[in-house]
C-alpha positions as CSV (number, residue, x, y, z in Angstrom):
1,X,83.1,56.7,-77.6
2,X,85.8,57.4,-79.7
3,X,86.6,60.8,-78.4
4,X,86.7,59.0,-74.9
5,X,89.2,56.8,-76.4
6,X,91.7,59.6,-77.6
7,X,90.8,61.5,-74.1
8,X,91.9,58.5,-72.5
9,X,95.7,58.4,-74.9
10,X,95.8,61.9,-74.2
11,X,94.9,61.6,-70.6
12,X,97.7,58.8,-70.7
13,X,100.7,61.2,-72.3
14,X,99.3,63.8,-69.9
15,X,100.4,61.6,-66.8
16,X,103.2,60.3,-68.3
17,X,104.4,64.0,-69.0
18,X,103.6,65.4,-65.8
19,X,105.5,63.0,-64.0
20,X,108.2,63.1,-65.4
21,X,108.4,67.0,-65.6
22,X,107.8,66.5,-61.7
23,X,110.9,64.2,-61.4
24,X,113.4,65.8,-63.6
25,X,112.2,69.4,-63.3
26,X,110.7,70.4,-60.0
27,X,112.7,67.3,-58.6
28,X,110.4,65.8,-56.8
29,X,110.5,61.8,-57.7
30,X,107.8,60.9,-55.5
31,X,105.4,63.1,-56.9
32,X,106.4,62.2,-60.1
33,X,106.3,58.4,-59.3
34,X,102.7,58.9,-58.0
35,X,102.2,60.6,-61.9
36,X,103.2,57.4,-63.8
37,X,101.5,55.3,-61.2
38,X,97.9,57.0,-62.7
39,X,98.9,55.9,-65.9
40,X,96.7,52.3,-65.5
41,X,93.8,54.3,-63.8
42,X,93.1,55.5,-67.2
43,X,92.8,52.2,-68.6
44,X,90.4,51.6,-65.5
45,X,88.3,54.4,-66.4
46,X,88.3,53.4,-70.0
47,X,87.1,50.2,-69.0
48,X,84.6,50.8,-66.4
49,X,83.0,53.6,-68.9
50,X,82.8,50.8,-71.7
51,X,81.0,48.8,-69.5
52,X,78.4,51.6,-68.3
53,X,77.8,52.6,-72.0
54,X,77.3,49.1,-73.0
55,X,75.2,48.4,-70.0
56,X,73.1,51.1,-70.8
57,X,71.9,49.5,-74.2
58,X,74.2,50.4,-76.3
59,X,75.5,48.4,-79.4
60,X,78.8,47.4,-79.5
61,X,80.7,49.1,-82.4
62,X,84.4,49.4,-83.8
63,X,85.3,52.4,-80.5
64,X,84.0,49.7,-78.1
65,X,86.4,47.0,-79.5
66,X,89.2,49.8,-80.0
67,X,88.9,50.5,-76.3
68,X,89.6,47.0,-75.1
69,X,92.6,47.0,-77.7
70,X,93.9,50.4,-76.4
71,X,93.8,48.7,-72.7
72,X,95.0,45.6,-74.2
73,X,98.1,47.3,-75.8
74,X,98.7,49.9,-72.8
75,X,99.1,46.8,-70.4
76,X,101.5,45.4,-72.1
77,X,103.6,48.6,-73.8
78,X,102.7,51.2,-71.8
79,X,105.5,50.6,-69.0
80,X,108.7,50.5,-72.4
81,X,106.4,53.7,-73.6
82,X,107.0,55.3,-70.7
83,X,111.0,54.0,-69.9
84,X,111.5,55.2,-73.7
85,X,110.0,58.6,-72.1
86,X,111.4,59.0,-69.1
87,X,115.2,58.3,-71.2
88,X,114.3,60.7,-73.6
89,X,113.0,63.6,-71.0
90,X,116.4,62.8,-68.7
91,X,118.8,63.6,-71.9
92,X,116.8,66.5,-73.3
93,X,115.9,68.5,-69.5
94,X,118.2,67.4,-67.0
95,X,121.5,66.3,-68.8
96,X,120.8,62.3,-69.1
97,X,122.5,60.2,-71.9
98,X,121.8,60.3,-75.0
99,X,119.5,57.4,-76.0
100,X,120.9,54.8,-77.6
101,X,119.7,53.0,-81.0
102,X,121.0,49.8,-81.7
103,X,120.6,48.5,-85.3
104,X,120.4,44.6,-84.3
105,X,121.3,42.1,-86.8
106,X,121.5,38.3,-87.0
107,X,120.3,36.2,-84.1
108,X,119.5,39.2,-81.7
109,X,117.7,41.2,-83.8
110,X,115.7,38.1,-84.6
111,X,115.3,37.4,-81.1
112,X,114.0,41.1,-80.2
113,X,111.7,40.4,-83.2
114,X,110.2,37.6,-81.4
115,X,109.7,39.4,-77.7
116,X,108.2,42.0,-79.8
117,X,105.5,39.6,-81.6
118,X,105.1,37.9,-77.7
119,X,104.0,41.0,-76.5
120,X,101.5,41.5,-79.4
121,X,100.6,38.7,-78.3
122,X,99.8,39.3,-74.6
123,X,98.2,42.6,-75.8
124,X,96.2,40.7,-78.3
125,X,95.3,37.8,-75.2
126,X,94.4,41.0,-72.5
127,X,92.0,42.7,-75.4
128,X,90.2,39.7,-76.1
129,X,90.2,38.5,-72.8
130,X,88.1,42.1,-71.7
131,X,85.9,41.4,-75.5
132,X,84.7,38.3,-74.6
133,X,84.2,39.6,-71.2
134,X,82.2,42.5,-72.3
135,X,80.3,39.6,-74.4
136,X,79.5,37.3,-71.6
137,X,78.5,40.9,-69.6
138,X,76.0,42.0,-71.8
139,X,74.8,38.8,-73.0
140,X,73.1,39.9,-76.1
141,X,74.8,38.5,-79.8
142,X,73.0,41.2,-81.8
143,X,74.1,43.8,-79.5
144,X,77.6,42.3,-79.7
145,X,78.6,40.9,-82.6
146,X,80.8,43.4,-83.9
147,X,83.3,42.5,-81.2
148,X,83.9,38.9,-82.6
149,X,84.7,40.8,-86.1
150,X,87.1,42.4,-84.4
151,X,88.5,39.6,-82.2
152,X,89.1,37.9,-85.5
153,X,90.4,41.1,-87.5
154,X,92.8,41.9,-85.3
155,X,93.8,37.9,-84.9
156,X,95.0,38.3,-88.2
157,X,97.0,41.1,-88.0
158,X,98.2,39.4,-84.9
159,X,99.0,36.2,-87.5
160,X,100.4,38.7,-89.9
161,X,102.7,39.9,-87.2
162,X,104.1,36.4,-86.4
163,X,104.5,35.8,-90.3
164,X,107.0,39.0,-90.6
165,X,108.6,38.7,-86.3
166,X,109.5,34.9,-87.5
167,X,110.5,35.3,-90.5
168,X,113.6,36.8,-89.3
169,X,114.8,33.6,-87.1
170,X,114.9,31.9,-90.7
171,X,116.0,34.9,-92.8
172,X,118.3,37.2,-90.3
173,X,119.1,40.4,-91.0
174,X,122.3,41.4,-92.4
175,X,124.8,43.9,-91.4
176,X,124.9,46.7,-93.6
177,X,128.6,46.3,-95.3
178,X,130.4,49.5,-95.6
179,X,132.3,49.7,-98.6
């Protein structure tokens, strides 16, 4: 299962690539539209072939949980992974901008700190949302009880997260002083 997983990431960067060549270098932005519009099939596939395996008898392990975190996270990150991309493919083949980086400080750096942690969040709520799913499908605790481990693992890290993305609305971040 866990090759599937990275054949799924790399299936992912595939698309993501490929349209993107399509739009910038064979010009051609509809084909390369169509491209990035695969990009969620994989996380269908993904899902649809963690349900078979599962179905089949399987028991639910660590690659089963990492599979509904992957879609989890790719909901919610995969359309900045793929602006981030598509910015960086423009400026290096077909004469975009240079990408900005901003080093935020103060309030708006502690407010991009908290969007960030929010959409940890909505990643975390997707990929437990398909866990429990994947619970109630197969309907077995001993076949599934590695998924609440990981439901409650990763709801710390989650917890950790907000500890370190709030911590910045009460300690800001400083401008770096030249001097």
């Amino acid at each position: 299962m866990i090759v599937f997983i990275i054949a799924c990431e790399i299936l992912f960067w595939l698309f993501v690539v490929a349209g993107l060549a399509c739009r910038y270098l064979l010009r051609s932005p509809k084909i390369g539209a169509a491209l990035l519009l695969c990009t969620p099939l994989v996380d269908v596939v993904l899902l649809v072939a963690t349900a078979i395996h599962l179905r089949s008898g399987a028991e639910a392990n660590f690659a089963h949980g990492l599979a509904a975190i992957y879609i989890g996270v790719s909901l919610v990150y995969g359309h900045s992974m793929i602006r981030w991309a598509d910015v960086q493919f423009a400026h290096r083949f077909a004469g975009g901008p240079a990408p900005v980086k901003q080093r935020l400080t103060g309030a708006p750096h502690a407010r991009q700190e908290r969007a960030g942690w929010y959409r940890h969040l909505a990643a975390w709520a997707i990929g437990c949302g398909i866990l429990y799913g994947i619970i109630l499908m197969v309907n077995n605790p001993e076949q599934t009880d590695s998924l609440g481990r990981i439901i409650q693992g990763w709801m710390v890290v989650l917890g950790i997260d907000f500890l370190i993305s709030f911590s910045y609305t009460l300690w800001p971040r400083e401008s770096k002083s030249t001097g």
